[in-house]
Wavefront OBJ file of the C-alpha trace (Angstrom):
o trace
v -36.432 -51.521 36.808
v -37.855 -55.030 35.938
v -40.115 -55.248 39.189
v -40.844 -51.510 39.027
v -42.597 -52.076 35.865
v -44.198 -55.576 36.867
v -45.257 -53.612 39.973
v -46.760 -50.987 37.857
v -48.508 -54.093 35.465
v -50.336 -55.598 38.482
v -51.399 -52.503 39.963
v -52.577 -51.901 36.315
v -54.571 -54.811 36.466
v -55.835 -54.639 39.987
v -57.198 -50.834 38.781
v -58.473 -52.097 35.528
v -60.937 -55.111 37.642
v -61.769 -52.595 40.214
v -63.043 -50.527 37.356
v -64.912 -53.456 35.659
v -66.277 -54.756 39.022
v -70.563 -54.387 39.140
v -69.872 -51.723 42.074
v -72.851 -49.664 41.399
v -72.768 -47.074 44.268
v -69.062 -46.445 43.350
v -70.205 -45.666 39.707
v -73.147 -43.384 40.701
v -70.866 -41.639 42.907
v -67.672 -41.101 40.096
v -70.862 -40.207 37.783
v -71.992 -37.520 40.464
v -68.573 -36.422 41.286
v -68.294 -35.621 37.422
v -71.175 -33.922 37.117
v -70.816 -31.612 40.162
v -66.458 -30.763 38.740
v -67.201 -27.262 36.495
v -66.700 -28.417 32.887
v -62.995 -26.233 31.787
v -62.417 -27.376 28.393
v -59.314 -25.794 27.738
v -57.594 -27.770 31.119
v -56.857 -30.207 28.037
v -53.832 -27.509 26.743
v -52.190 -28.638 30.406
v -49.598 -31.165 28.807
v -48.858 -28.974 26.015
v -48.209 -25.968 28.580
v -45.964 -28.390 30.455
v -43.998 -30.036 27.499
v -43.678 -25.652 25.733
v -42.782 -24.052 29.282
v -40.841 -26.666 31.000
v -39.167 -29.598 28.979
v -35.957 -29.725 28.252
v -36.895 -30.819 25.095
v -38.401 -27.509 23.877
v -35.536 -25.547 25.057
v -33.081 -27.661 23.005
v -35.286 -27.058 19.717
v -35.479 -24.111 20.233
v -31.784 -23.131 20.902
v -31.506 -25.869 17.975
v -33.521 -23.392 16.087
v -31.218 -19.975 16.622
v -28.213 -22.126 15.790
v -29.190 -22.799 12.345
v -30.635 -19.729 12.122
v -27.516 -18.137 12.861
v -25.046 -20.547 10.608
v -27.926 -19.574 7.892
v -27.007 -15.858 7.853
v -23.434 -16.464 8.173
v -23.563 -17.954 4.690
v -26.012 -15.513 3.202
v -23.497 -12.826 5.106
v -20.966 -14.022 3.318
v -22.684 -14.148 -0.129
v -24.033 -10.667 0.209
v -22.095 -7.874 -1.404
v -23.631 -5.927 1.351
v -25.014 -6.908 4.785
v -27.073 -4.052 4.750
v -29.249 -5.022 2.487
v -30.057 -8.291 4.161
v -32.953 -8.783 6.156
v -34.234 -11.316 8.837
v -38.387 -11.237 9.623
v -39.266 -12.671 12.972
v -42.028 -13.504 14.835
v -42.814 -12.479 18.784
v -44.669 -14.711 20.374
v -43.638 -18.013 21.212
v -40.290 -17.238 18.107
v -38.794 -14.543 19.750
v -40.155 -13.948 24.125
v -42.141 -16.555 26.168
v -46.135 -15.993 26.751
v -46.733 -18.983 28.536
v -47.161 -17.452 31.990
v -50.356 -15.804 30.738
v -51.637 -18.877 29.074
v -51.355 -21.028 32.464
v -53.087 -18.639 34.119
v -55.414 -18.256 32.098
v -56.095 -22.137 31.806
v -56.101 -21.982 35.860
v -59.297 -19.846 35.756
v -60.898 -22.062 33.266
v -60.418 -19.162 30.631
v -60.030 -20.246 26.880
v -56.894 -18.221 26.263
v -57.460 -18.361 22.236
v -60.066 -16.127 22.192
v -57.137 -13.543 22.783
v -59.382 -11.497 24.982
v -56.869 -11.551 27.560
v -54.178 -10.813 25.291
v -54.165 -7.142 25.534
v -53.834 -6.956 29.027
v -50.699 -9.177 29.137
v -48.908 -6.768 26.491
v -49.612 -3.883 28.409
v -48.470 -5.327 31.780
v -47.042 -8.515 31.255
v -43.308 -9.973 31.941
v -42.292 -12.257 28.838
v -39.174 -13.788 28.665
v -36.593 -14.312 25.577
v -36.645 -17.645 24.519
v -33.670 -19.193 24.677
v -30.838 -17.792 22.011
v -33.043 -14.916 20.891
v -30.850 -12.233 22.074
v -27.243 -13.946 21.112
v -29.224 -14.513 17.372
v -30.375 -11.206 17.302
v -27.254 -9.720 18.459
v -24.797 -11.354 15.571
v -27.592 -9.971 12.861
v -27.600 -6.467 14.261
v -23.493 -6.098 14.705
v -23.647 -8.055 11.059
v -25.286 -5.093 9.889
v -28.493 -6.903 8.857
v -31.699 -5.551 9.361
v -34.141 -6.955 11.867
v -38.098 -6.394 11.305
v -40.131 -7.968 14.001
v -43.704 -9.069 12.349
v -46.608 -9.837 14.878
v -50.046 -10.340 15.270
v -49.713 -8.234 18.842
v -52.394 -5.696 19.321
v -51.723 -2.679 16.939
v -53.255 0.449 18.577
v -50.839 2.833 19.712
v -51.029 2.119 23.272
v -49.877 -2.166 23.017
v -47.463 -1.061 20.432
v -45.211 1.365 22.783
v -45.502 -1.287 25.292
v -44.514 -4.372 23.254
v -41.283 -2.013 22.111
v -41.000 -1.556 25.843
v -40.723 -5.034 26.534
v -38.836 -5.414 23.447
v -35.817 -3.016 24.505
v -36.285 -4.040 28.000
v -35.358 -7.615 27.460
v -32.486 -6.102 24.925
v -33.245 -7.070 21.381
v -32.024 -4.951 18.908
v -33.296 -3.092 16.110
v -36.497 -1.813 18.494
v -38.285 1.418 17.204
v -41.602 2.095 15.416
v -40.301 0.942 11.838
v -39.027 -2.287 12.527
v -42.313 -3.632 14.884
v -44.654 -3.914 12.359
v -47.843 -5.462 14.458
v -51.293 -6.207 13.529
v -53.154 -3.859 10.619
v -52.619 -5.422 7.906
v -51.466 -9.056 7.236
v -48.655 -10.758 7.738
v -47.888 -11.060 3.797
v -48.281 -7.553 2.835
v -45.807 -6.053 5.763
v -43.559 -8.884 4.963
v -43.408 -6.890 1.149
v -43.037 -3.497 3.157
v -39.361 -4.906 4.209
v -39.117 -6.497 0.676
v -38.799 -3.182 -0.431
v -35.958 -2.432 0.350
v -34.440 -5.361 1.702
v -33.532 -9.051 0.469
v -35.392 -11.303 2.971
v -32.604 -14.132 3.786
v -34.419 -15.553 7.023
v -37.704 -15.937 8.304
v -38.622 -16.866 11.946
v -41.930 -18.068 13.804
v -43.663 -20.644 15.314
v -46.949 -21.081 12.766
v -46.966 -21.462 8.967
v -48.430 -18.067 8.198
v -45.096 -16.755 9.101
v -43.719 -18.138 5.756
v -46.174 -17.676 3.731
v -49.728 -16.976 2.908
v -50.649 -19.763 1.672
v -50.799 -20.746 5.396
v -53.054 -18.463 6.732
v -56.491 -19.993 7.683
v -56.331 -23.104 5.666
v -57.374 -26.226 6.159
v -54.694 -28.388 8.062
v -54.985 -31.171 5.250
v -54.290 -28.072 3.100
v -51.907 -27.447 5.119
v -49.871 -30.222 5.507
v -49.966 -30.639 1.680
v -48.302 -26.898 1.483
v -45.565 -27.967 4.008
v -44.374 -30.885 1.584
v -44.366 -28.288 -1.441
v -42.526 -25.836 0.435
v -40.067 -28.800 2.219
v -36.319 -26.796 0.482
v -37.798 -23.780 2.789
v -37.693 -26.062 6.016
v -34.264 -25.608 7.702
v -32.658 -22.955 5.105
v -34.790 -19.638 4.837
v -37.697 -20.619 6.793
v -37.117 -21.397 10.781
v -39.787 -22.902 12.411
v -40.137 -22.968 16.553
v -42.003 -25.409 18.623
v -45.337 -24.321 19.887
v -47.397 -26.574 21.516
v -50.281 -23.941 23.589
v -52.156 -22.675 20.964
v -52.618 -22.780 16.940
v -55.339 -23.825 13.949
v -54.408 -26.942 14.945
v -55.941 -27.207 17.975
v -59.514 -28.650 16.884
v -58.207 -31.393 14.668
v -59.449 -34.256 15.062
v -56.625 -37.287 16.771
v -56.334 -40.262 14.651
v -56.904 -43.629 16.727
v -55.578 -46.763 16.104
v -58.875 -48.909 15.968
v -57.861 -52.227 18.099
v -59.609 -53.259 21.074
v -57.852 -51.790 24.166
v -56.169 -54.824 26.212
v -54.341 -54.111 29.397
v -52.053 -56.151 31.254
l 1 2 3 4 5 6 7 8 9 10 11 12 13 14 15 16 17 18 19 20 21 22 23 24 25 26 27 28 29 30 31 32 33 34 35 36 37 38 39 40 41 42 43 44 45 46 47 48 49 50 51 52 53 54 55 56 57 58 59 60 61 62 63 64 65 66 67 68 69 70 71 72 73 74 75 76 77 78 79 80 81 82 83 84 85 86 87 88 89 90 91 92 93 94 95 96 97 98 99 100 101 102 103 104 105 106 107 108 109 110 111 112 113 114 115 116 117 118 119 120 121 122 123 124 125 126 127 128 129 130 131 132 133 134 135 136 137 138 139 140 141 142 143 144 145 146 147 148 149 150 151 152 153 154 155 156 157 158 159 160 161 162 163 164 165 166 167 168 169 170 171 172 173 174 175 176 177 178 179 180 181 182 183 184 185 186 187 188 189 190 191 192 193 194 195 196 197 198 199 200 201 202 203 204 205 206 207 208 209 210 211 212 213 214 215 216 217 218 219 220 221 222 223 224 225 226 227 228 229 230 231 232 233 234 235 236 237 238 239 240 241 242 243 244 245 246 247 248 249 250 251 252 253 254 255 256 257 258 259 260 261 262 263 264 265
């Protein structure tokens, strides 16, 4: 390991000279090579699309996720004088099934997938998986006896709705029919109150902040972040949050830099 890394250090330093060397025609080249590449601005999502769609690490929170989730509405189960009355709100996309196949392809023909102009097409015809423990989690609620509302900004019109509950049944969640997939009319909050009608929420799911609450929705991130301590009891108990790492308000902040000269070895 030792001279892997001092390897690594000198070829570090032999790149970092070659880079500071006077080598004009190398530099006019790089700078034409640069200017003739097509500029793809969202290419920058790649190591987010990597780290959401392949680490380990995202499929451990995310099973991580269910498991509380589910030892959460064990204890409210057990509170409840009757199951039946309990509800759990979920999320779709990126909570519940998988979109990432659409968002790397997307990003492979230099398409900004955020404008959600593709997004339509892929709930008509696209494959989604379950992310991982979905289906066991959704499974325990239903033979609980809890009800199951799934609350998404998917395309509304009548069309993307009876496909998304196609997909929905096809992958096998539970609880799939026009009532309980309430999709995108009206916001998030006020279909959330449609359930509390009639139902005590016990857990929410999702993977952005205006699936709590919404005080979320469109705010500033400072705003945000703020909102997050104030709400911390939520975090963990009745709210469930999911890692998503391709897309979100976040996405234009601007990065914090440490402000030190940069030294290489």
């Amino acid at each position: 390991m030792f001279h892997n890394r001092l390897a690594r250090r000198l070829m570090l330093g032999l790149t970092a000279s070659a880079l500071l060397a006077p080598d004009l025609t190398a530099t006019a080249a790089l700078a034409q090579d640069a200017a003739q590449m097509p500029q793809c601005q969202v290419r920058e999502f790649a190591m987010g699309l990597r780290y959401q769609q392949q680490s380990a690490e995202v499929r451990a929170l995310q099973l991580q996720a269910y498991a509380l989730a589910k030892a959460n509405l064990q204890a409210a189960i057990a509170k409840a004088e009757d199951p039946a009355k309990l509800a759990v709100v979920t999320d779709l996309d990126e909570t519940a099934i998988d979109n990432t196949p659409l968002l790397v392809r997307d990003m492979r023909e230099c398409h900004v997938y955020d404008t959600w102009d593709t997004w339509g097409d892929w709930e008509l015809h696209g494959k989604p998986n379950a992310i991982p423990g979905a289906l066991e989690f959704f499974d325990f609620a239903d033979k609980a006896g809890v009800a199951i509302y799934y609350v998404s900004d998917r395309f509304g019109e009548p069309e993307n709705k009876a496909a998304t509950i196609a997909t929905l049944k096809e992958l096998g969640f539970p609880q799939v029919s026009d009532d309980h997939v309430l999709l995108y009319g009206t916001s998030k909050v006020e279909r959330r109150a449609v359930v509390a009608k009639d139902h005590q929420i016990v857990l929410l799911l999702g993977d952005t902040l205006h699936d709590f609450d919404g005080a979320f929705h469109k705010a500033a991130t400072e705003a945000k972040r703020a909102a997050v301590d104030e709400n911390a009891a939520h975090f963990g108990a009745d709210w469930i949050v999911f890692p998503n790492a391709t897309y979100g308000e976040w996405s234009e902040a601007p990065l914090a830099a440490w402000d030190a000269a940069l030294k290489v070895e």
